[in-house]
C-alpha positions as CSV (number, residue, x, y, z in Angstrom):
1,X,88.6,136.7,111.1
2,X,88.4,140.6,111.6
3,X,91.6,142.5,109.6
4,X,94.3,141.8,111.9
5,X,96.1,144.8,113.2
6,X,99.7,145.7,113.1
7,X,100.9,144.2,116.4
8,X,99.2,141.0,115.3
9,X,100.8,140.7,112.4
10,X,104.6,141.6,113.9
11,X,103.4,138.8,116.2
12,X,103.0,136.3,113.3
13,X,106.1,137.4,111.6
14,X,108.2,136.6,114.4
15,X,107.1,133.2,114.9
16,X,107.3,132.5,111.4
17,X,111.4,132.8,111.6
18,X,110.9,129.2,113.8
19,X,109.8,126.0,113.6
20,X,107.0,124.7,113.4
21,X,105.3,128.3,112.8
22,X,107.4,128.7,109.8
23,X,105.2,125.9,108.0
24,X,102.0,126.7,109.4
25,X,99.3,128.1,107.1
26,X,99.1,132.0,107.7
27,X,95.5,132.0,108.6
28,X,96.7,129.8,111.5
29,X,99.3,131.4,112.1
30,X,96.9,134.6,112.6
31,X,94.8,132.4,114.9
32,X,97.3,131.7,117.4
33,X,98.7,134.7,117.1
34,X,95.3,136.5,118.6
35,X,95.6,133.9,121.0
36,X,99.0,134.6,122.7
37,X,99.9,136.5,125.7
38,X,103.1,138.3,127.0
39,X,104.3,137.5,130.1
40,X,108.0,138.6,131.9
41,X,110.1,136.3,134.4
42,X,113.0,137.5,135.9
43,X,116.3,136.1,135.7
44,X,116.1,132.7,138.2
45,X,112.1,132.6,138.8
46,X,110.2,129.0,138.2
47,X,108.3,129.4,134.7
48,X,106.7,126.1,135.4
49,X,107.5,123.2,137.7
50,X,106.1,119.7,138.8
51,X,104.1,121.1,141.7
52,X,101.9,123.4,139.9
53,X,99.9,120.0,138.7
54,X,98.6,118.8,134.9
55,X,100.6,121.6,132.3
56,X,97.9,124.6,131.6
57,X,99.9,126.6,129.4
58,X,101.8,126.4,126.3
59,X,105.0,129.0,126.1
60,X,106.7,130.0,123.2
61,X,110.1,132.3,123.6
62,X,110.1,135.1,122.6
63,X,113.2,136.7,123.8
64,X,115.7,135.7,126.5
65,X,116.5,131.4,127.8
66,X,114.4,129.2,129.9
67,X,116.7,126.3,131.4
68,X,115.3,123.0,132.4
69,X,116.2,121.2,135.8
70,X,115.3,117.5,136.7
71,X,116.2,116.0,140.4
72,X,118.5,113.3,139.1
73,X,120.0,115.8,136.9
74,X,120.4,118.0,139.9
75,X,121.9,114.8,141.6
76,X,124.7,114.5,139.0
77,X,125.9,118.8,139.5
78,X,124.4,119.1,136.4
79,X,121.9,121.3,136.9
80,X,120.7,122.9,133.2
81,X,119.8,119.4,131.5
82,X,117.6,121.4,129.0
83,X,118.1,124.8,127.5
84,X,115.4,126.7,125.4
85,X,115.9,130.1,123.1
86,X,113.9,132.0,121.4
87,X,111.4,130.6,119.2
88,X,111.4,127.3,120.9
89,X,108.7,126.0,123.2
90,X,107.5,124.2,125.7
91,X,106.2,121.4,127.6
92,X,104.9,119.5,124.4
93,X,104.9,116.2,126.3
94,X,103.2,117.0,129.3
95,X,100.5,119.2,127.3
96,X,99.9,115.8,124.7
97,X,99.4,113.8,127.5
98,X,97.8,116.0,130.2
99,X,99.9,115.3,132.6
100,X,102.6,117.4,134.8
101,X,106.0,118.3,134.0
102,X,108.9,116.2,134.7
103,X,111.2,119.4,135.0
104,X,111.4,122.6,136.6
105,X,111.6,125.0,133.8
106,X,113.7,128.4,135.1
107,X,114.5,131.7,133.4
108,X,118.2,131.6,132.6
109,X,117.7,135.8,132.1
110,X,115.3,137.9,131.6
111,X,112.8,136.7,129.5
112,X,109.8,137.4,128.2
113,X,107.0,134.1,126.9
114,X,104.4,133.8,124.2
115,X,101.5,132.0,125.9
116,X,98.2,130.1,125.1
117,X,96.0,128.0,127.0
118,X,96.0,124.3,126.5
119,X,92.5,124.7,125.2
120,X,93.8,126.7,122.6
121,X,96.6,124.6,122.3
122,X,94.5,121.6,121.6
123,X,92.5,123.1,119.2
124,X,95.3,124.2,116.7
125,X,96.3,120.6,116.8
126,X,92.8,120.4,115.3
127,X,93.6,122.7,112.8
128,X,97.2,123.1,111.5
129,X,98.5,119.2,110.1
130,X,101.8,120.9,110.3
131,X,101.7,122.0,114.1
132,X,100.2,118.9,115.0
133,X,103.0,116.8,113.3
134,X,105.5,118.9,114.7
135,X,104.2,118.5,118.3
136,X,103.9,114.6,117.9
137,X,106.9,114.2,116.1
138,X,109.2,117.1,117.2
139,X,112.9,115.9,116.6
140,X,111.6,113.5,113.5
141,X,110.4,116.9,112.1
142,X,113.2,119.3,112.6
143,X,115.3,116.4,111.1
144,X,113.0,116.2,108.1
145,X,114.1,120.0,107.4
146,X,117.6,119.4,108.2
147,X,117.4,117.2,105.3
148,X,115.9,119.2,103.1
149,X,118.4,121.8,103.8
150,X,121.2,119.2,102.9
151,X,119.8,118.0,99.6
152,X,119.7,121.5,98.6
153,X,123.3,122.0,100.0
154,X,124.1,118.8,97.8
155,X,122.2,119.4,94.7
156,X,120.0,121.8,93.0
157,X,117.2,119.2,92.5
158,X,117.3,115.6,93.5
159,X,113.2,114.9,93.1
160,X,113.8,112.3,90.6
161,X,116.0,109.5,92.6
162,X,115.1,106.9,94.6
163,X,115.0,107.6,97.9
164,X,116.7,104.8,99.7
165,X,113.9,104.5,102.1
166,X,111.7,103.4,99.1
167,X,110.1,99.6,99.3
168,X,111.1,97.6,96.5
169,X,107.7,97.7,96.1
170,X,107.2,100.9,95.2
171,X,110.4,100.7,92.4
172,X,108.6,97.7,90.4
173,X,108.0,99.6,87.2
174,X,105.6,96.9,85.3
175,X,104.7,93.4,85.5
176,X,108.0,91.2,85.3
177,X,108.6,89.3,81.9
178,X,109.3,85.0,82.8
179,X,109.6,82.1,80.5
180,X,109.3,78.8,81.6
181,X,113.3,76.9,82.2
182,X,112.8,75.0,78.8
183,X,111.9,77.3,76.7
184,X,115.0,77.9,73.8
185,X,116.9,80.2,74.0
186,X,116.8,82.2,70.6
187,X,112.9,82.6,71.5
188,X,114.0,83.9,74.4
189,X,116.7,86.2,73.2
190,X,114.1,87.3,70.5
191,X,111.5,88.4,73.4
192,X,114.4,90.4,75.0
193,X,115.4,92.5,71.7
194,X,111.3,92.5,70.9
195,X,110.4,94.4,74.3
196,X,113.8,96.1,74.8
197,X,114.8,94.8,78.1
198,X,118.2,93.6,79.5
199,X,117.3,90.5,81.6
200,X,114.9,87.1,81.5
201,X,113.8,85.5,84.5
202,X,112.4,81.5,84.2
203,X,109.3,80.6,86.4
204,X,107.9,77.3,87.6
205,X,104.5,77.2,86.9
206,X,103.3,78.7,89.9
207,X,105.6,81.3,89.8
208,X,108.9,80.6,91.8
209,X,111.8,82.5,90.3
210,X,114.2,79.8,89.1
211,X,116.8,81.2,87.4
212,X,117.8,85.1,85.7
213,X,119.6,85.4,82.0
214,X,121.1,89.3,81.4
215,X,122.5,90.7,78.1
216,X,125.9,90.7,80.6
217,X,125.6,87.4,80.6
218,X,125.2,86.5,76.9
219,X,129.3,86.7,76.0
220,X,130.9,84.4,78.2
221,X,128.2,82.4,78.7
222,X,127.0,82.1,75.0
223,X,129.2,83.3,72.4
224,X,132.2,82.7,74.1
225,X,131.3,79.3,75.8
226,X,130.3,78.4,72.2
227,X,126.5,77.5,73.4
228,X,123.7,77.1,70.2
229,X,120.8,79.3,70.5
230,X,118.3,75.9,70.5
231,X,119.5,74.8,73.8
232,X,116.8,75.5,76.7
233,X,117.1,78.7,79.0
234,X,117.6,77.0,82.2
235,X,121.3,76.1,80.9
236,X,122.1,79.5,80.3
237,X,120.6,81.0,83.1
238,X,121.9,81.9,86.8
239,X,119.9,79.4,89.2
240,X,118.4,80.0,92.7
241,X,119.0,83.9,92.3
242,X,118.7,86.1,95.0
243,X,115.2,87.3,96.2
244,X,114.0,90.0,98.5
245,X,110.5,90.3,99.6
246,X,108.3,93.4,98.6
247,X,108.7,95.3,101.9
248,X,112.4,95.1,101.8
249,X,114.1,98.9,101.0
250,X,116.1,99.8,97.9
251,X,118.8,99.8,100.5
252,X,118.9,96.6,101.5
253,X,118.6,95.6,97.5
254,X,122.0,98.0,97.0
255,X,123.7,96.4,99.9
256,X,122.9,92.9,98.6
257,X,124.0,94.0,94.6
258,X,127.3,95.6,96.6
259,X,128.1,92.4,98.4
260,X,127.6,89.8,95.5
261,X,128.5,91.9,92.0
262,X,124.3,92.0,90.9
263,X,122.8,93.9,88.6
264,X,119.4,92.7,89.4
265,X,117.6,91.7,92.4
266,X,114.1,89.7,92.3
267,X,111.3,90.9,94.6
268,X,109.6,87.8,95.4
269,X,106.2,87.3,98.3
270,X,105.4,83.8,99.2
271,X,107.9,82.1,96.8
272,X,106.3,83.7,93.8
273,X,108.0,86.7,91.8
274,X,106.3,90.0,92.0
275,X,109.0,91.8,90.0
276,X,112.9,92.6,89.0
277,X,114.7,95.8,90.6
278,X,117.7,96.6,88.5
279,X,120.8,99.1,89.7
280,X,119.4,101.6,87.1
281,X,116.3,101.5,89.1
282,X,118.3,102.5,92.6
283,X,120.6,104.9,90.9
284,X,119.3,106.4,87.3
285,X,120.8,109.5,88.1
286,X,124.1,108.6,89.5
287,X,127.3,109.2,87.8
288,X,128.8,105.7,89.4
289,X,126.7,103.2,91.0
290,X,127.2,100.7,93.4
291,X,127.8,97.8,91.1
292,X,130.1,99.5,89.3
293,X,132.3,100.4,92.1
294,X,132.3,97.3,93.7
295,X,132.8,95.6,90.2
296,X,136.3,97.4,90.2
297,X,137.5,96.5,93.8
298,X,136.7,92.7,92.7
299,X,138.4,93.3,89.1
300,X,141.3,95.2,90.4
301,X,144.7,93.5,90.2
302,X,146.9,96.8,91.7
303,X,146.6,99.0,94.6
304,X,146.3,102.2,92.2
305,X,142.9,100.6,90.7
306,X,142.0,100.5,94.3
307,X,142.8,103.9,95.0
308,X,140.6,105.2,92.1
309,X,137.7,103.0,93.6
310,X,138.5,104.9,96.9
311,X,137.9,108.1,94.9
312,X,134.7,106.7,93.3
313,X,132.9,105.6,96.9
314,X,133.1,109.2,97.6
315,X,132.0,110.4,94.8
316,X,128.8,108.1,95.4
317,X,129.0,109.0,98.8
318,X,128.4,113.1,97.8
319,X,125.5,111.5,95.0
320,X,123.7,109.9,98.3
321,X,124.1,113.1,100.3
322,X,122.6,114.9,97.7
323,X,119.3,111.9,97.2
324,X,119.2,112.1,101.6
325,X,119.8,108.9,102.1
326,X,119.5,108.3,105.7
327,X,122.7,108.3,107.7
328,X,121.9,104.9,109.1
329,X,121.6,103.3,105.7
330,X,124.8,105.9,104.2
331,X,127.1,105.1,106.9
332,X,126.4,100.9,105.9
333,X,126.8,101.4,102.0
334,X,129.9,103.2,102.8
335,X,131.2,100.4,105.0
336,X,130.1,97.7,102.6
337,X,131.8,99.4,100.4
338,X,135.1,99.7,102.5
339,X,134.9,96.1,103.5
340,X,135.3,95.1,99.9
341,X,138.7,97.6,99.7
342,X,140.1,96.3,102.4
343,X,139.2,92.3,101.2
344,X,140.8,92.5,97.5
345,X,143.4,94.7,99.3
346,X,144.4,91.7,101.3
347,X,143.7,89.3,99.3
348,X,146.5,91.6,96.8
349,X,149.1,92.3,99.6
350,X,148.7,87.9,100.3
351,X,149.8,87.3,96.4
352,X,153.3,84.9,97.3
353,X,153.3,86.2,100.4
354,X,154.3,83.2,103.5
355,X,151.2,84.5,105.7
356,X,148.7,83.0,102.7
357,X,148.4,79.5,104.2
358,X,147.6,80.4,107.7
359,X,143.8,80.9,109.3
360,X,143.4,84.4,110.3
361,X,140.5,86.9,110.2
362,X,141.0,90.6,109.4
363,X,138.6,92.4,111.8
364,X,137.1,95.7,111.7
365,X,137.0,97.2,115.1
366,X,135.8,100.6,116.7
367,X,133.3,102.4,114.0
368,X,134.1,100.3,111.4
369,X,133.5,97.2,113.2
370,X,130.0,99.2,114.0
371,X,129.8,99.8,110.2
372,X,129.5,103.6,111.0
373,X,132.4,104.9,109.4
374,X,131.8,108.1,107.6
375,X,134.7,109.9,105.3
376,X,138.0,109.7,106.2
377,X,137.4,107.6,109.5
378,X,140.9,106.6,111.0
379,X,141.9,103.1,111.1
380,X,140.7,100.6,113.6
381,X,141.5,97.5,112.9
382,X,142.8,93.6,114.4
383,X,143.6,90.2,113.4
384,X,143.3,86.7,114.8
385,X,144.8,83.8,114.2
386,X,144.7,80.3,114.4
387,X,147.1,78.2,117.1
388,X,147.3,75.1,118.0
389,X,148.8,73.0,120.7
390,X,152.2,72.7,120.2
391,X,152.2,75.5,117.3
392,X,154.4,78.8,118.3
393,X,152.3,81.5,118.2
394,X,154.7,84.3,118.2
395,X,156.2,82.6,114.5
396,X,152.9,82.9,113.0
397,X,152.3,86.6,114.2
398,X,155.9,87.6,112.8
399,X,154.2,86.5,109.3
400,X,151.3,88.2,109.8
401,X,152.7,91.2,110.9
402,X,154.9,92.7,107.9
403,X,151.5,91.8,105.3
404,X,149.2,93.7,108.1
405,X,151.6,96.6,107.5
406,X,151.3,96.7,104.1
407,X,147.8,96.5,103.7
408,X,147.4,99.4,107.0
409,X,149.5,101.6,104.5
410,X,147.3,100.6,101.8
411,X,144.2,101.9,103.6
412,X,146.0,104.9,104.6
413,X,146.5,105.9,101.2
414,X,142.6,105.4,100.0
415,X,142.2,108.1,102.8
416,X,141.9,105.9,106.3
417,X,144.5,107.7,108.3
418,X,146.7,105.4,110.5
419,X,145.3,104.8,114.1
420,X,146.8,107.3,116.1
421,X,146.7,104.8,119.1
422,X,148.2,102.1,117.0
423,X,145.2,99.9,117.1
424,X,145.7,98.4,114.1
425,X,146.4,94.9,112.9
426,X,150.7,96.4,112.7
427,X,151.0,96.1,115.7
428,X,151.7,93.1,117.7
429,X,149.2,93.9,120.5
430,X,146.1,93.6,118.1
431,X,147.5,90.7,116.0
432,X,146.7,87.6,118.3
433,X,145.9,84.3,118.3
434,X,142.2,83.3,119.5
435,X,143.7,82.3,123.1
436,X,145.6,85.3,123.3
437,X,142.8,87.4,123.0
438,X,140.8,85.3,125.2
439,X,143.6,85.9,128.0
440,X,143.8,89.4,126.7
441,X,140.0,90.2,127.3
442,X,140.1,88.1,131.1
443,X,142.6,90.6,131.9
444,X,140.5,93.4,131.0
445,X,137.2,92.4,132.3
446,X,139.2,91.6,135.8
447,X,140.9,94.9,136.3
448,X,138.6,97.1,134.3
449,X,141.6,99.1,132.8
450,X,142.7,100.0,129.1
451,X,138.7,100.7,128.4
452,X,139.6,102.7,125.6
453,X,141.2,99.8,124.0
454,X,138.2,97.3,125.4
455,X,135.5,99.8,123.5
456,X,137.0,99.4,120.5
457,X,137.7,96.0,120.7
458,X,134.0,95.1,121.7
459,X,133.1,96.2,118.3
460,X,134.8,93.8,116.3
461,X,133.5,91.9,113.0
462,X,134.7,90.1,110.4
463,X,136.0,91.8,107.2
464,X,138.2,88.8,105.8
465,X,139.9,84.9,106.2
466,X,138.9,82.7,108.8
467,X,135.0,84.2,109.6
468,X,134.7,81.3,112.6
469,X,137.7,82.3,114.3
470,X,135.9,85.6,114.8
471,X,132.3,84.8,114.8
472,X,133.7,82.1,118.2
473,X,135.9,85.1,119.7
474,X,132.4,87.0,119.7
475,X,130.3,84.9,121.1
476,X,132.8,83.8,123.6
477,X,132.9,87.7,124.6
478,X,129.2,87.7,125.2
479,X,129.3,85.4,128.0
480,X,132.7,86.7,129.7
481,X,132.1,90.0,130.5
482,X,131.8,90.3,134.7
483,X,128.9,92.4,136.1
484,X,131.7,94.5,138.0
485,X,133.1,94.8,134.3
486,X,129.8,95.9,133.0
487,X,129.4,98.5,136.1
488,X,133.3,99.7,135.2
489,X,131.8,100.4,131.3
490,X,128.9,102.6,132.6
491,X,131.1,104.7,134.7
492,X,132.9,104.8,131.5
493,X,130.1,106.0,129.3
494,X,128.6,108.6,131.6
495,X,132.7,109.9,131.8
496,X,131.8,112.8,129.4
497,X,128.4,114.7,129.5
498,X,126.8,116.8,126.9
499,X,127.7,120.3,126.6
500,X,125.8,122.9,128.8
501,X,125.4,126.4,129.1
502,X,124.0,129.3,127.0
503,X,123.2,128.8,123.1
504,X,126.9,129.5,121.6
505,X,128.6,128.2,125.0
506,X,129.0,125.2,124.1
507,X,131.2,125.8,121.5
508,X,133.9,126.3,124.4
509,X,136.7,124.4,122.7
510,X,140.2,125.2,121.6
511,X,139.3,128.2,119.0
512,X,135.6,128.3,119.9
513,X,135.1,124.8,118.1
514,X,133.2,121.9,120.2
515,X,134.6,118.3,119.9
516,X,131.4,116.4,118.1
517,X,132.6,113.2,118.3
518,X,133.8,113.0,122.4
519,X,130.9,115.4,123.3
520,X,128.5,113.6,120.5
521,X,128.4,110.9,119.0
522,X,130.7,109.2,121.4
523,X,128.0,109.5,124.4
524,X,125.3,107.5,122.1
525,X,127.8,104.9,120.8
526,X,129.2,104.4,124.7
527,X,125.9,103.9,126.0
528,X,124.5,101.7,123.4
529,X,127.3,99.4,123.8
530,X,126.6,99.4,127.8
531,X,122.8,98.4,126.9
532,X,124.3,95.6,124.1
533,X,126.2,93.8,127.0
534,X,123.3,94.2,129.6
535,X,120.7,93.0,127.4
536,X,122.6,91.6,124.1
537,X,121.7,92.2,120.9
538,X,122.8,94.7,117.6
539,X,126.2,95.6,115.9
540,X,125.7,99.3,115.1
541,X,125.0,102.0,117.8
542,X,121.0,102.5,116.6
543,X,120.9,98.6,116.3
544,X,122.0,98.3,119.9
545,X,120.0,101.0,121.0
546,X,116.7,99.5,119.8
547,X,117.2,95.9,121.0
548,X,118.5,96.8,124.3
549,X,115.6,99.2,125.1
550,X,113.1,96.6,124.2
551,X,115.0,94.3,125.8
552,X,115.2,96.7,129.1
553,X,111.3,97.5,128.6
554,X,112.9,101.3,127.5
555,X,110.1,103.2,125.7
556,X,110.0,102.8,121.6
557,X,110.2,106.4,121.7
558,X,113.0,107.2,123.6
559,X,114.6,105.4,122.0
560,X,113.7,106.1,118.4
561,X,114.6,109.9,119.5
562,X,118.3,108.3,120.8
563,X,118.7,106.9,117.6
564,X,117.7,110.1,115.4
565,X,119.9,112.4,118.0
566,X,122.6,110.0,117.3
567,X,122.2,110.1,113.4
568,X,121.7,113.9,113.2
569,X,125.2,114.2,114.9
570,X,126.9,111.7,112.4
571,X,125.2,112.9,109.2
572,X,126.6,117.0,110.8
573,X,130.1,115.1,110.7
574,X,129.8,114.0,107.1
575,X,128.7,117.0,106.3
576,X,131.6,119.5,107.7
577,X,133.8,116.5,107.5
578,X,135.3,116.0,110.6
579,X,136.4,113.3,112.1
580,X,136.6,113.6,116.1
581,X,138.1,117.6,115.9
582,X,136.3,120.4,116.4
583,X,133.1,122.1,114.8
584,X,133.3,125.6,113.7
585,X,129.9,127.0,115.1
586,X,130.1,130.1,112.0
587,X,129.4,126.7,109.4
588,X,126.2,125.8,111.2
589,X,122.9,127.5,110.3
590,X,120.2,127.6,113.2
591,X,117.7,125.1,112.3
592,X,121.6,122.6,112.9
593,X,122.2,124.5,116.0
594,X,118.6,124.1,117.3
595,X,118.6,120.4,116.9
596,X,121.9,120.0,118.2
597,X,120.8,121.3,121.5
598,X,117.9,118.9,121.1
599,X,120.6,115.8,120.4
600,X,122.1,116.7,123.6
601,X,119.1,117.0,125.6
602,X,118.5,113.0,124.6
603,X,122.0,112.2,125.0
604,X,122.1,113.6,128.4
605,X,118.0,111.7,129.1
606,X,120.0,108.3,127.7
607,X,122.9,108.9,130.3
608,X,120.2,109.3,132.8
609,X,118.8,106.0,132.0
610,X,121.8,104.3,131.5
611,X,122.4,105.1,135.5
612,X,119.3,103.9,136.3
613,X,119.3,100.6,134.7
614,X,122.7,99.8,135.9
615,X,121.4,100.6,139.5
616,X,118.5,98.7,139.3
């Protein structure tokens, strides 16, 4: 290439402020740059529409807004589904797949395009990895640097943890050290002090984990139990521990440790052990791990303990931030980890209380019944009971209701803030036995009213007590739900839309601040839940999203890019800490801003499809 010349070079310098340009090599960079051409379009002219046939051109802002129209859109008096900015581009999908657009793209103002044949276009894919992953993967990637932006927010360097992502696979540090179940112990115990490791797992002979022995559990189990060293392993040890296979993440091993009090997990293919995970493995660099926090909630006999375990989950919560852990796995560690507050805090508030002997089930409802609570979420919560014939039900809830009290003030104090719609297990409309809420939800599927209480209630899940009583009310709310109820939920989910207008516009709130969670995160959740009672399936909103789209014949990718939009907005409200109130536009940088607009273009492409399914 000849020695570019000044203007080429300005050129290159200006799309190097955007992605993907800004992780392009410079030498292709300089290519496409000698490429381009300038082109004006007045304020309202068609840059590009369906009629013009298979996309020829790819355009690149350079200065000014291009908006994007669609028909259905149009249909809906929302006109500007899409809006572009300066550095962005367009039509990736129609240029990948040679086909027309699906939108009319118009000039919002005056505005002036970068443009380059599709020739040209096609033949940088060729050449630049990082234009070509961008193009194929363009939400997926600007997420990718939103991460990287956080980690560095988070912590200085964070190279050397785990990712949570990370197969248990790739964690196994060496091959795992066995002895066979008869073996005595003192051998044993002299093999663990030989090779300086913490834990003994026994093996049949072809291999079949049978039982784990840790340095934890020499004390009780030894010393204290007053066991000789000469008696074999396998009455020591822990039998049938718990296995995960090799392709199973270091998340799913932390939630499993979380749930049960491990230190260890086995990875195990086909029955026979591959290798031993330990927490240290998942968490070498954290100050509190998951174990430890969770082995305080069980050990805690006062609500102050509990308070400082509070504390601790977000300290670990600010330690995963800072590793990127993905919001969908975060958001389920940190409701694990609340489950197990709110269970010893119950099973501390029932200590000689008169509601011990009855059959209830705490439920989580609303995000926490999703598992998607992030810091600080308020209170959602419900109980039901057990009735039977001839018992009054109305005695049993005036038990219940003074020990739900105490444990909602309990929460509130670990930083849940009360409900402020009192849907909480308090209050004598969410404590009910299983035929009152059975009654309760006919009511509500007849008339289609109080759907902000039926949202939250559709959410529910187990925390504590009587599991059937809740797993039955579940499944029995499966079936109920009436098409005309299901119709009444859609119009209820496509109640709010996405915000529109120019690139700062929509922060057009109360103080210039946008609500992220009604004009957010609440669009994905509401039309997940929709697509989880059309087509069943899922408990969190990207859970529901994926089986009811495959369920629906939805596109994998659409829906994969509903689920990152959705995820990018929740990890943007851990990360300012807000919880349903307002964003302050001056705290987000523009790579947040730019995919923000992009989470709204799929939230408002979901609420389009959501009105189609329910039509067809």
């Amino acid at each position: 290439m000849a020695t570019p010349n000044s203007l080429l070079l300005a050129t290159a310098d200006q799309l190097a402020r955007f992605a993907p340009f800004d992780s392009m090599a410079r030498e292709h960079l300089l290519w496409l740059a000698l490429r381009l051409r300038l082109d004006y379009y007045a304020r309202g002219e068609v840059v590009l529409g369906p009629e013009a046939g298979p996309a020829e051109i790819f355009y690149i802002i350079k200065q000014g807004a291009i908006h994007g129209e669609q028909d259905v859109a149009r249909a809906q008096n929302a006109n500007d589904w899409l809006e572009l900015h300066e550095g962005e581009c367009f039509p990736l999908g129609a240029l990948l797949s040679r086909r027309a657009v699906a939108s009319t793209y118009r000039a919002g103002q005056d505005t002036f395009c970068f443009e380059l044949a599709a020739a040209d276009f096609r033949e940088l894919l060729k050449r630049s990895e990082a234009f070509h992953d961008f193009c194929t993967r363009r939400l997926a990637n600007l997420l990718e640097q939103s991460k990287q932006v956080i980690q560095a927010e988070y912590a200085k360097s964070s190279s050397e943890q785990q990712s949570m992502s990370s197969t248990l696979a790739s964690l196994i540090r060496g091959e795992p050290v066995t002895c066979a179940p008869e073996t005595p112990l003192r051998q044993v115990l002299g093999t663990m002090h030989r090779l300086g490791i913490g834990s003994m797992v026994a093996v049949d002979a072809h291999g079949k984990p049978l039982g784990i022995f840790t340095l934890h559990d020499l004390l009780h189990r030894v010393v204290l139990a007053g066991i000789g060293l000469d008696v074999p392993f396998h009455v020591v040890m822990s039998p049938e521990p718990e296995t995960l296979p090799p392709h199973a993440l270091a998340h799913d091993a932390a939630l499993t440790m979380a749930k049960r009090g491990f230190r260890h997990i086995l990875v195990a293919e086909n029955g026979r052990l591959q290798g031993l995970i330990s927490e240290k493995d998942l968490f070498s660099l954290q100050r509190v791990g998951l174990r430890q926090i969770s082995g305080a909630i069980r050990g805690a006999d006062h609500l102050d303990k509990l308070k400082h375990s509070a504390n601790d989950i977000r300290q670990l919560a600010h330690n995963m931030l800072a590793q990127g852990v993905a919001t969908e796995q975060f958001t389920q560690i940190l409701s694990t980890l609340n489950d197990l507050l709110t269970k010893r805090t119950i099973e501390l508030e029932l200590r000689d209380d008169p509601a011990a002997g009855l059959s209830f089930c705490w439920l989580a409802l609303g995000a926490e019944g999703r598992m998607e609570q992030t810091l600080g979420s308020e209170q959602h919560n419900g109980i039901v009971f057990a009735a039977r014939e001839g018992e009054d039900a109305e005695a049993i809830r005036s038990l219940l209701l003074p020990f739900a009290k105490r444990v909602n003030l309990a929460l509130a104090q670990y930083g849940f803030p009360l409900s402020p719609n009192a849907a909480m297990a308090s209050h004598a409309q969410w404590c009910l036995s299983l035929q009152e809420w059975k009654h309760i939800c006919v009511g509500w599927f007849a008339r289609g009213d109080a759907l902000d209480q039926t949202t939250i209630f559709l959410d529910l899940r187990p925390v504590a007590g009587a599991e059937p009583l809740a797993l039955e009310l579940r499944t029995w709310l499966a079936t109920a739900a009436t098409p005309r109820f299901l119709g009444q939920m859609t119009t209820h989910a496509l109640r709010h839309t996405p915000p529109q207008g120019s690139v700062l516009d929509f922060f057009a709130g109360k103080g210039g601040t946008l609500d992220i969670e009604r004009n957010g995160s609440a669009l994905f959740v509401d039309a997940a839940r929709v697509l989880s009672l059309a087509a069943g399936g899922g408990q969190t909103t990207p859970e529901r999203l994926r089986a009811g789209c495959a369920a629906l014949s939805i596109g994998t990718q659409d829906a994969q890019a509903w689920c990152d939009a959705y995820l990018f907005i929740q990890l943007l409200r851990l990360r300012l800490h807000q919880e349903g109130h307002g964003i302050d536009p001056d705290k987000l940088n523009g790579l947040d801003k730019r995919i923000l607009r992009e989470a709204f273009r799929q939230a408002r492409k979901l609420q389009v499809r959501l009105a189609q399914v329910v039509r067809e």
